[in-house]
N, C-alpha and C positions, 0 to 999 in steps of 0.2 A: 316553720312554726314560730320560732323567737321573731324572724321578723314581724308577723302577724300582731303579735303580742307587743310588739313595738307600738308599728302602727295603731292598736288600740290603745294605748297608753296615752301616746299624740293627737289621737281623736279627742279621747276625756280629757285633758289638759286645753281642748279648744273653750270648754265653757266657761264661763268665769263671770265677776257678778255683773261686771259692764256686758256680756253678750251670753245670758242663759239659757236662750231659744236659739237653733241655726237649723239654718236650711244644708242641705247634700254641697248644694254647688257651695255655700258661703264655707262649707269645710275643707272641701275640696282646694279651695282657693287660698284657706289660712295655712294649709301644709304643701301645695302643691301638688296635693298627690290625684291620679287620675279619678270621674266621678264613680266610674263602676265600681270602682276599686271599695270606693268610700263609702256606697250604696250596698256593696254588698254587704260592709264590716258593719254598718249604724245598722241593717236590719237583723244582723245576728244579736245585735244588741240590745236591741226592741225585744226579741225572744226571751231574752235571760232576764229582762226585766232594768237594765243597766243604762240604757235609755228608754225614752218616753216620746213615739211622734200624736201632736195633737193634730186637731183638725185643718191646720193650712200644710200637712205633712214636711212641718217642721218637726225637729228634735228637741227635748229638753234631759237631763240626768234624771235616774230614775229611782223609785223607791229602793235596789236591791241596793244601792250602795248608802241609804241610811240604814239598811241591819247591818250592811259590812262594819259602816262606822259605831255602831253600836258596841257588836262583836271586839272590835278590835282596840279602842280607843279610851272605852269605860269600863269595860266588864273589871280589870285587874282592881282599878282607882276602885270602884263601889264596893267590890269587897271587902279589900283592907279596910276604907274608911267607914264601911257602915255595919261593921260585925259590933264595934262596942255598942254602938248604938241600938243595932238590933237585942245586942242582948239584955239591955235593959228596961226593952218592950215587954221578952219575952217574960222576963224576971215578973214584972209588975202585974201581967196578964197571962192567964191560960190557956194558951194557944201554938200554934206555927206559924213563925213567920217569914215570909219568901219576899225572894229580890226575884223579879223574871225580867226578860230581855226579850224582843220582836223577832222573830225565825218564821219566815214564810207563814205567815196565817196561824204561827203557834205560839206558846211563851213556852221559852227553854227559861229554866232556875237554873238560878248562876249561886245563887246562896240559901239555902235551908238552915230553919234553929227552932226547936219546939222545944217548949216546955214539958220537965220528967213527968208532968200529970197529966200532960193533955191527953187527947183523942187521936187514935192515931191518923196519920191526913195520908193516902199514896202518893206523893211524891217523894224528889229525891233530886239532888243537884246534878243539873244536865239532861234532867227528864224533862217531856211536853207535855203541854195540855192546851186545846185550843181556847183560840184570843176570844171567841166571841160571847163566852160563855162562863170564863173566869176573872173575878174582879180584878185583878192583873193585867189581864187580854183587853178588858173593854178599858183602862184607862190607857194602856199604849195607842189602841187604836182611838180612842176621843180628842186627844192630842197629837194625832199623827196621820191626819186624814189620807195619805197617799197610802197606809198597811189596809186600807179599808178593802180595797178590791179585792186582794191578793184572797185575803178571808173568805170572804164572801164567796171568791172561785171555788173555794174548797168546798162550800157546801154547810147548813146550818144544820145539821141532824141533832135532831131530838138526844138527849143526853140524860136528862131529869127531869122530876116533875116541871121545874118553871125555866126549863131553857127557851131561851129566842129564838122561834127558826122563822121570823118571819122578818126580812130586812128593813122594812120598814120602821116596824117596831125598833130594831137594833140601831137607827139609826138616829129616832126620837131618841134612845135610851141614853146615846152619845153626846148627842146634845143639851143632855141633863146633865151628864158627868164634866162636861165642860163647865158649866153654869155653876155648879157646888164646891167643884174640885176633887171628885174624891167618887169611887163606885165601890158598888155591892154586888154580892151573885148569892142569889138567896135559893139553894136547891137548885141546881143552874147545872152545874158541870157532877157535883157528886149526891147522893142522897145525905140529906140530914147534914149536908155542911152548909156553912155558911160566911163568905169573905167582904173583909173590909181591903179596900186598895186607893193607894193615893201615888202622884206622880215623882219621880225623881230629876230634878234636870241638870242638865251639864254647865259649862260655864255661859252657853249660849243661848242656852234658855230652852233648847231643845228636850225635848220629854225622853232618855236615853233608855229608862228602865222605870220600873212598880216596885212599890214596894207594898205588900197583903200581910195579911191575919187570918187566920183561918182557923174556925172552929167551929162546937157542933152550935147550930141552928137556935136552939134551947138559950145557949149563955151567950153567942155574942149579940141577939135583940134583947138581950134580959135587960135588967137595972144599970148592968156599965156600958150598954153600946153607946151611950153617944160619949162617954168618957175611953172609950177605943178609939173611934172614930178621931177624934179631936188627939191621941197620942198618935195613931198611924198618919196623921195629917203633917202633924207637926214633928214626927221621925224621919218623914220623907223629906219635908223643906231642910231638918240639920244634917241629912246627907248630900242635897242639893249645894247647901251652904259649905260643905265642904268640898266639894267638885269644881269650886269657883261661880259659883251662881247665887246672883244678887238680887235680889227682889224688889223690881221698884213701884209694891204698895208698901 
C-alpha cells in the first residue's frame, strides 16, 4: 500500500507547467516504472477525479485536487482574515452572511454570521447546500469551469419555485455572472430567501471561495439591493486583497 501511494505521488509530480498533458508511455518513461504498472495507477485516478484523460487518451490533473487545494490551503487564511470584515457587513445590513468553499457539486460554509434581527437562514458552518442553485454555488462554479460537470452529474432537482434544472439555462446563467461579477439565487435553493454572492480570490487569481448575503426576498430587492450588492462586491475584493490578490483593473 505505501508503495502504491508512493508511486502516485511520482505520477502527480510528473505534471508541471512546461509538461501538463502526458501520455501512459511519456510517464512511464519519466519514472521508469513499467506501462501496466502506470496504466493501471492513472486510470484509478481518472476514477477519483484526480486526473483527467481528454480525447487523444492523454492525461491532465484534475478538478478534485482544486477542492483539495481549496480545502487545505485557504479555508484557515479566509476565516481569520475575513470575519472583521464580514462583521461589518453584517453590522450595516440585515442579513447572514457565508463564506462557502467547492465540495463535489456542493458548497460546504466554512464561515456563518447573521445579524440578531435577521431571518433565520438553515444553515450552519460545515453544512451543504448544492452549487447550482445557491448564489455561492453558481459563483464558484462561473469561475471554475472544471466544478461544472462534477454538478451537473449530481443532478439539477427542482428545490424552489425558480431553481434551474435545466443546464443549459445554468450555463447561460454562468456566463452572466462572469460578465457582472457577482450572482443572485432568487427563490432557487430556499422559499422566500434570496442571495447576493461575489467571488473571493487567492493570491493567484484563482476563485478559492464566495462570499453571500442572504435574506428574506422582500428586503434584499427592496431600496438597498443595489447598495448590498456593491458592499458584498467590494467585501469579497478586501478579502481577496488580503489573501494576497491584486487586481490588475
Amino acid at each position: 500500500m505505501i508503495s502504491s501511494v508512493r508511486k502516485i505521488a511520482r505520477i502527480l509530480d510528473c505534471f508541471t507547467e512546461d509538461d501538463p498533458v502526458l501520455g501512459n508511455q511519456e510517464i512511464a518513461e519519466k519514472l521508469g516504472m513499467n506501462t501496466s504498472t502506470v496504466h493501471h495507477l492513472v486510470s484509478t485516478l481518472c476514477q477519483e477525479g484526480i486526473l483527467i484523460q481528454d480525447s487523444r487518451k492523454k492525461y491532465r490533473l484534475g478538478w478534485k485536487l482544486l477542492e483539495w487545494s481549496n480545502h487545505v490551503m485557504y479555508q484557515q487564511d479566509i476565516y481569520s482574515e475575513a470575519t472583521p470584515l464580514v462583521d461589518e457587513l453584517v453590522r450595516k445590513y440585515n442579513g447572514t452572511v457565508h463564506i462557502g468553499m467547492f465540495d463535489a457539486g456542493e458548497v460546504r460554509f466554512v464561515l456563518r454570521v447573521a445579524s440578531k434581527d435577521s431571518v433565520p437562514v438553515p444553515t450552519y458552518v460545515g453544512g451543504r447546500k448544492p452549487a447550482y442553485c445557491t448564489s455561492t454555488g453558481k459563483v464558484l462554479l462561473a469561475f471554475n469551469p472544471s466544478f461544472t460537470q462534477p454538478t451537473i452529474a449530481k443532478g439539477l432537482l427542482q428545490r424552489a419555485p425558480n431553481t434551474i434544472t435545466c443546464v443549459q439555462k445554468l450555463m447561460e446563467e454562468l456566463e452572466d455572472i462572469r460578465k457582472q461579477g457577482y450572482s443572485t439565487s432568487d427563490n432557487e435553493n430556499e422559499l422566500g430567501l434570496y442571495g447576493i454572492a461575489a467571488p473571493i480570490q487567492s493570491y493567484t487569481g484563482q476563485t478559492v471561495a464566495a462570499l453571500n448575503m442572504v435574506g428574506p426576498a422582500s428586503y434584499m430587492r427592496g431600496k438597498d439591493s443595489g447598495a448590498i450588492i456593491q458592499h458584498v462586491v467590494k467585501t469579497a475584493r478586501l478579502i481577496s486583497k488580503k489573501l494576497g490578490y491584486i487586481s490588475m483593473s
